[in-house]
Backbone as numpy.savetxt, mean C-alpha at the origin, in Angstrom:
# Nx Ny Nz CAx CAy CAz Cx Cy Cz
-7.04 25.13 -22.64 -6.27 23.90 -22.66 -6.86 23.01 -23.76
-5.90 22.45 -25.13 -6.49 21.89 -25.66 -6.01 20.43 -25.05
-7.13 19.14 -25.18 -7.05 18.19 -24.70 -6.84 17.24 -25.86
-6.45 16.14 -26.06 -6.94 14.82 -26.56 -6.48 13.84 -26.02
-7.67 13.22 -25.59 -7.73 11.94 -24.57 -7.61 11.21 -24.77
-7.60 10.49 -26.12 -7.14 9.35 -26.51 -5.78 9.09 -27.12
-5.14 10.51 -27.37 -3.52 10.53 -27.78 -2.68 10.93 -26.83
-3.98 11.26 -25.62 -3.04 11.74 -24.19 -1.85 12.90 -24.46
-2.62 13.74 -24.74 -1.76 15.03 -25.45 -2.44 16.06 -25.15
-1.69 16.96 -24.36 -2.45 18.78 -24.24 -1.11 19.74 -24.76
-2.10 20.54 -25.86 -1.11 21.18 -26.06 -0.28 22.32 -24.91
0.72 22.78 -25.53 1.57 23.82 -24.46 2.63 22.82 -23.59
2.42 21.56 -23.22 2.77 21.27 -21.76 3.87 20.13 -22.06
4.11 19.24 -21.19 4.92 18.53 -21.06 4.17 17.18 -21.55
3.23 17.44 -21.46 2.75 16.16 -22.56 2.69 15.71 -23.69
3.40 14.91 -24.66 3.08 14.89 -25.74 2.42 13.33 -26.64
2.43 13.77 -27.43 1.58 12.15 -27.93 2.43 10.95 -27.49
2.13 10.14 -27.65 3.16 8.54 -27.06 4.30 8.16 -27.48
5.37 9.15 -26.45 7.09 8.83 -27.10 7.47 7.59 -26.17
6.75 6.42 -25.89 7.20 5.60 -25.00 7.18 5.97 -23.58
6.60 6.69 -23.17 6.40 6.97 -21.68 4.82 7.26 -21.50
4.10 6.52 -22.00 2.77 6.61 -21.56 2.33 6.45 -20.65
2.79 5.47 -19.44 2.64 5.24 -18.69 2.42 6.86 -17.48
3.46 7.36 -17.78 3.84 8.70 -17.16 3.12 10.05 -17.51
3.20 9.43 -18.85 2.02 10.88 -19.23 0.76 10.48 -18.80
-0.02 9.26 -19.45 -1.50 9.33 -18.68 -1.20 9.52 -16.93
-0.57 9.19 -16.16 0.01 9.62 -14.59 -0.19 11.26 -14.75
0.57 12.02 -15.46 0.76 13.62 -15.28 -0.67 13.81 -15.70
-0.76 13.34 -16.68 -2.47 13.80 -17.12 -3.40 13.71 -16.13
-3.63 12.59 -15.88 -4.32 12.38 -14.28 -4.21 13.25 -13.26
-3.33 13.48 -12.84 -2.79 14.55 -12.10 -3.50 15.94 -11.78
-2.66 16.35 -13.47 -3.07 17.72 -13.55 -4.83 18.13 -13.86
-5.86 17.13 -14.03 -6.82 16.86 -14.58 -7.49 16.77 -13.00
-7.07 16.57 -12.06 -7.70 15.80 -11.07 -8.25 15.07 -10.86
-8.25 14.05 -12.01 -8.99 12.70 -11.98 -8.23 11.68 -10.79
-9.68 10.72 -10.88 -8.91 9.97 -9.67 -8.99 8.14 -10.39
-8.51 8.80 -11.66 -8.51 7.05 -12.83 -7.41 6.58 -11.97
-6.17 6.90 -11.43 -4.78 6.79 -11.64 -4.85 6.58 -9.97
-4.96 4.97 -9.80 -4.17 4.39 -8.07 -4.00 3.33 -7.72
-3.50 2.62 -7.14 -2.72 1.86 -7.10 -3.08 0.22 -7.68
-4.74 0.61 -7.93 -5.39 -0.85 -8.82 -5.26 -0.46 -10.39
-4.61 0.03 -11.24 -4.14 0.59 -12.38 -3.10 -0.22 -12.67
-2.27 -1.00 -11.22 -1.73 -1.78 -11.84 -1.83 -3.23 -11.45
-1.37 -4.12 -12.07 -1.48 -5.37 -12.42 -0.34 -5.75 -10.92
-1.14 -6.54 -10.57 -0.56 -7.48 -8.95 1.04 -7.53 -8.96
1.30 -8.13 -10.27 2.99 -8.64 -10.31 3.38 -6.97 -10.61
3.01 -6.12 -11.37 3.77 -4.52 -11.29 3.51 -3.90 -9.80
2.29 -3.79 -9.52 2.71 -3.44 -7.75 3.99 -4.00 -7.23
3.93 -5.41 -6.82 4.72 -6.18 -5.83 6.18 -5.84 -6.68
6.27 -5.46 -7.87 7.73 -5.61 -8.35 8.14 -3.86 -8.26
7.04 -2.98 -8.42 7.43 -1.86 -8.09 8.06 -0.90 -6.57
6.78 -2.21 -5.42 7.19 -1.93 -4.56 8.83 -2.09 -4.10
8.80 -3.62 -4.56 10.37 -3.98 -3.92 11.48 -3.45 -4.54
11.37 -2.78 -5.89 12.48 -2.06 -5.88 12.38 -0.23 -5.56
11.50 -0.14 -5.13 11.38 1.65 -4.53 11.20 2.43 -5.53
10.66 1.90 -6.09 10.33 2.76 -7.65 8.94 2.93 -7.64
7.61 2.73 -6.46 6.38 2.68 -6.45 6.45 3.99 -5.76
5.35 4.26 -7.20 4.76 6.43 -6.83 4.03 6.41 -5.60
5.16 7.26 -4.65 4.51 7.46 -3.53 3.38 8.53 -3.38
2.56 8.70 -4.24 1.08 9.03 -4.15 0.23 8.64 -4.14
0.98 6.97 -4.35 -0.56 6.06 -4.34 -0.54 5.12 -3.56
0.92 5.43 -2.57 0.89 4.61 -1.68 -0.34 5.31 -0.14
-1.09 4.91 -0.33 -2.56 5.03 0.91 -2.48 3.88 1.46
-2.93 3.93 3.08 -3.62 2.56 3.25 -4.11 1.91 2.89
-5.02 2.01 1.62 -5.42 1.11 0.83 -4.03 0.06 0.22
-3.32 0.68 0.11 -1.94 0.10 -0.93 -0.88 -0.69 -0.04
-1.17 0.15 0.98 -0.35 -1.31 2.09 -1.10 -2.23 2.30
-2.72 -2.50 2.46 -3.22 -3.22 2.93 -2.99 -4.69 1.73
-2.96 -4.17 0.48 -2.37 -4.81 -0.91 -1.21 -5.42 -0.85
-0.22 -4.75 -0.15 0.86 -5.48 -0.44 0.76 -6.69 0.45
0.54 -6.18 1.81 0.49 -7.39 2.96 -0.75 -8.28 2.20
-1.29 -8.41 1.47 -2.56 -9.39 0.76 -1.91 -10.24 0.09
-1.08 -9.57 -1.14 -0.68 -9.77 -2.04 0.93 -11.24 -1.52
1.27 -10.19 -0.30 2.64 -11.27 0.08 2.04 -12.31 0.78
0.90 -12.43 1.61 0.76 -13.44 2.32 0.08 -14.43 1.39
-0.40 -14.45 0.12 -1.34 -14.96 -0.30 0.28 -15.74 -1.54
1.03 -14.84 -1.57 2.18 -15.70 -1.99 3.15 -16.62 -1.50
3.25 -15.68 -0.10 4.49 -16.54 0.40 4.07 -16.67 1.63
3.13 -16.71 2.24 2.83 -16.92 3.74 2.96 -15.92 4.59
2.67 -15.98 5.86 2.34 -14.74 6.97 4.02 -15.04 7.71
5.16 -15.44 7.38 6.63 -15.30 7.91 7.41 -15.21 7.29
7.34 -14.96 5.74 7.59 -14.59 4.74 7.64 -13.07 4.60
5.73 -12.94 4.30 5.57 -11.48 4.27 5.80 -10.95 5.25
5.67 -10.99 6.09 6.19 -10.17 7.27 7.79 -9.70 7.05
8.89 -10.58 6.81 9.98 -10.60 6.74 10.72 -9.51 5.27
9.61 -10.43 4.17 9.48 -9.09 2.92 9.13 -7.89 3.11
7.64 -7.94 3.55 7.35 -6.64 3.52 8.20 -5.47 4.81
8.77 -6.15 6.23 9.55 -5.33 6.63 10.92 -4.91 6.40
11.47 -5.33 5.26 12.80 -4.95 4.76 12.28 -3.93 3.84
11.11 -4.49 2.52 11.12 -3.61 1.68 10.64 -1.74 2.21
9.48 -2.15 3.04 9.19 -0.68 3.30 10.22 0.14 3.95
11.36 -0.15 4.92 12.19 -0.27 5.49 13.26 0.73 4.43
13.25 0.27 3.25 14.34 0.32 1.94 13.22 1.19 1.30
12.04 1.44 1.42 11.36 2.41 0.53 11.06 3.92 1.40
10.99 3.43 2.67 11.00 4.96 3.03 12.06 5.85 3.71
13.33 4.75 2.73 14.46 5.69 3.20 14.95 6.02 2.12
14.56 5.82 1.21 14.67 6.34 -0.47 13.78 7.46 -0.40
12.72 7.31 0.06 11.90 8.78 -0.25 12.76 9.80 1.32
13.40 9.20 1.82 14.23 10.29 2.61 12.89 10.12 4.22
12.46 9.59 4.13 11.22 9.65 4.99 11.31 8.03 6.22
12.48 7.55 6.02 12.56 6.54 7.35 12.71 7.05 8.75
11.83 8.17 8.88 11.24 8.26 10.62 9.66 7.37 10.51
9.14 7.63 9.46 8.06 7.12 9.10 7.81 5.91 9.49
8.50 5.25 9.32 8.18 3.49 9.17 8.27 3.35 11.04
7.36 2.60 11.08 7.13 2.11 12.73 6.54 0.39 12.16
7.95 -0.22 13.36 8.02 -1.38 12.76 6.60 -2.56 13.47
6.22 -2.67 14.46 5.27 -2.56 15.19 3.68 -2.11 14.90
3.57 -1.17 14.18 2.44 -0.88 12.60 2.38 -1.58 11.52
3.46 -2.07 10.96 3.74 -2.50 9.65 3.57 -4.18 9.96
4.06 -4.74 11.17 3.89 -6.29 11.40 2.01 -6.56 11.68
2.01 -5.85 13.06 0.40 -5.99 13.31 -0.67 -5.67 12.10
-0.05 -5.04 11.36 -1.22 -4.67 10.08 -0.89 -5.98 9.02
-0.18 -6.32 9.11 0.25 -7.92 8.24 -0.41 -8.77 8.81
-0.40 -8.97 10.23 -1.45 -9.96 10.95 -2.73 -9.89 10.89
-3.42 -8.29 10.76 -4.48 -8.27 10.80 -5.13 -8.71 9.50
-4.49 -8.38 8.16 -4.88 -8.92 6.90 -5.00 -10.45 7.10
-3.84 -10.91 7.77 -3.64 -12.19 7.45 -4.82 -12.96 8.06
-5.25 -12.46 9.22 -6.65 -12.71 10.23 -7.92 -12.63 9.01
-7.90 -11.83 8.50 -9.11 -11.71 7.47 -8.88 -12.43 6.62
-7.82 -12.71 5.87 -7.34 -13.30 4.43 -7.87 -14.61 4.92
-7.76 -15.61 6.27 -7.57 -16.33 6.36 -9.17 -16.49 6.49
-10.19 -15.76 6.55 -11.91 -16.17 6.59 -12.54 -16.03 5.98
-11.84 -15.76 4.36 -12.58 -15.34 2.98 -12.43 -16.02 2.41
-12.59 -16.18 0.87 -12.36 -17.00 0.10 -12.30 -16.24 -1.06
-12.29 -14.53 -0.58 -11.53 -14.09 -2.23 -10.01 -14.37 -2.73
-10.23 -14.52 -3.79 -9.06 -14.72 -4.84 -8.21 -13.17 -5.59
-8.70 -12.31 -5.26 -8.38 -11.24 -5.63 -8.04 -10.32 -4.42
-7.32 -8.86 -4.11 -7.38 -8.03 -3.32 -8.65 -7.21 -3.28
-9.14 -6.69 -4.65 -10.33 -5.57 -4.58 -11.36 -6.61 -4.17
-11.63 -7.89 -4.46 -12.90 -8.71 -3.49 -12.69 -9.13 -2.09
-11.29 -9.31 -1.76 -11.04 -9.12 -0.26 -11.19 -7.95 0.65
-10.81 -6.98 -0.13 -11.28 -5.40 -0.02 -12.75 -4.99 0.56
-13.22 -5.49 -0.97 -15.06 -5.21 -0.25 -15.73 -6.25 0.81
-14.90 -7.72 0.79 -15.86 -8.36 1.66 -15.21 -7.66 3.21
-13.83 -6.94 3.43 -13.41 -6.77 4.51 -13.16 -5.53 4.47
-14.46 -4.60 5.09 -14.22 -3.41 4.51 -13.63 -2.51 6.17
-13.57 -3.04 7.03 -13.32 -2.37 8.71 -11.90 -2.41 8.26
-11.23 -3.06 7.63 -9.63 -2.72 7.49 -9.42 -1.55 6.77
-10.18 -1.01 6.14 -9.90 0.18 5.73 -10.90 1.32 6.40
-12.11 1.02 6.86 -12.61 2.49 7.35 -12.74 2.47 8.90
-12.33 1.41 9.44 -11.89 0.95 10.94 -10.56 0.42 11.60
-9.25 0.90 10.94 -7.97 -0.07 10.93 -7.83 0.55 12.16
-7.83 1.99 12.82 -7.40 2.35 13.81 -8.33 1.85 15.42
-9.47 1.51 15.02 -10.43 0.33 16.30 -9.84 -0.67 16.07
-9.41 -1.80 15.15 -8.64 -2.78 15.01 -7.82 -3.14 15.62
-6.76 -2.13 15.61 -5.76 -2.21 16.43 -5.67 -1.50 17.80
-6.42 -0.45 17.99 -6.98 -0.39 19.49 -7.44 -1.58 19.82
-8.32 -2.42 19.13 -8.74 -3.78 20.23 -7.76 -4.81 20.57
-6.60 -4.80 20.25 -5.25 -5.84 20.27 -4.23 -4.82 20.97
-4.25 -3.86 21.32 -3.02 -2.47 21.93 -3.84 -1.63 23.22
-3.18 -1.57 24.13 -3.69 -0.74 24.75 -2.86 0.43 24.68
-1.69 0.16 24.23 -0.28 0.92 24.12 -1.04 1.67 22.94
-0.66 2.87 22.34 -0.75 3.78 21.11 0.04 3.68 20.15
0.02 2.47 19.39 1.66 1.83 18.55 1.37 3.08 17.52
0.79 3.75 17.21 0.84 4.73 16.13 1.70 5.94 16.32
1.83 6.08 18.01 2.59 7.62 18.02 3.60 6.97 19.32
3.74 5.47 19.76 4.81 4.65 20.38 6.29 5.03 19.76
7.34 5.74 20.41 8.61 5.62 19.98 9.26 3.69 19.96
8.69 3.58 21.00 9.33 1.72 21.11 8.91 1.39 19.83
7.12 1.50 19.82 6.39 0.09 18.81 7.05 1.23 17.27
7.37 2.25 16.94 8.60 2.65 15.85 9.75 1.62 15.49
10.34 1.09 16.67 11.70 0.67 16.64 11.61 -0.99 16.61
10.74 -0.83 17.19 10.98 -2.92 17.56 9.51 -3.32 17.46
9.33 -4.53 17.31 7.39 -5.03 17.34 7.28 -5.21 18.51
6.08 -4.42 19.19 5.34 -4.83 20.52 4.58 -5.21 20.49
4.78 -6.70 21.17 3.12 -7.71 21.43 1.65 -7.27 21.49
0.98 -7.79 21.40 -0.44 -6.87 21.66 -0.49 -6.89 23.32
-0.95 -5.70 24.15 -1.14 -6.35 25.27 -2.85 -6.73 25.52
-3.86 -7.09 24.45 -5.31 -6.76 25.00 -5.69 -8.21 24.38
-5.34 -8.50 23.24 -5.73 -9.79 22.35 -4.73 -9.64 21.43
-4.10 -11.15 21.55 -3.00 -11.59 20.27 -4.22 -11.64 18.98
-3.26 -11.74 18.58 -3.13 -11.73 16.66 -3.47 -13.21 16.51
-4.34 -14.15 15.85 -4.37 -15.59 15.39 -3.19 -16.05 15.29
């Protein structure tokens, strides 16, 4: 495989030097390279939030990490009845584009907006990746999180799928 990394070009393949889709080729390059340059902090706050809402955000980089972003990103714009209201239409409209709206459990997607919003609201980062590291149990503890507010199993709940169920153990702030 010949490489060049700075013209983002291997020969043989579908890559070629920069015909205006760079964006896509360093993405395939990444890819096929197995690097892990290429996720969802690659892009700039306003290209997330604008990629998400129109369903055009590569669902490979959507991880929990990347929801926990958006719900950051909306509450820190428009408030915690806002985002809630945004972010449950858009995901709503994104994972029925990827053909995948069994997925979305509406009841997951609100309580995980609250729980950011619970943290967002005791920091004083200005950014997501410094809200990130000062609040790091939302990502390597989200499922104790919400066990401590559920006694119900909203993760594999047909209801908490369909409609939001209250916490029954401890509300949300």
């Amino acid at each position: 495989m010949d490489l060049d990394y700075a013209g983002i070009r291997e020969t043989g393949s579908e890559i070629q030097r920069n015909n205006g889709n760079a964006f896509k080729n360093t993405t395939y390059l990444c890819k096929k390279l197995h690097l892990n340059m290429y996720d969802h902090f690659s892009l700039t706050d306003e290209a997330f939030e604008q990629q998400f809402e129109n369903s055009s955000f590569d669902p490979e980089l959507f991880n929990h990490e990347a929801h926990l972003r958006l719900a950051w990103l909306h509450i820190h714009k428009y408030g915690i009845s806002k985002a809630i209201d945004n972010i449950t239409l858009q995901l709503k409209n994104y994972t029925a584009k990827l053909g995948a709206a069994d997925k979305y459990n509406h009841t997951l997607t609100i309580a995980a907006i609250k729980a950011v919003e619970h943290f967002y609201n005791k920091t004083t980062a200005g950014n997501f990746r410094d809200f990130i590291t000062a609040n790091p149990r939302l990502k390597s503890n989200f499922k104790g999180l919400m066990q401590a507010h559920y006694s119900t199993n909203i993760f594999t709940s047909a209801l908490a799928k369909k409609e939001y169920v209250e916490p029954e153990l401890l509300p949300f702030d």
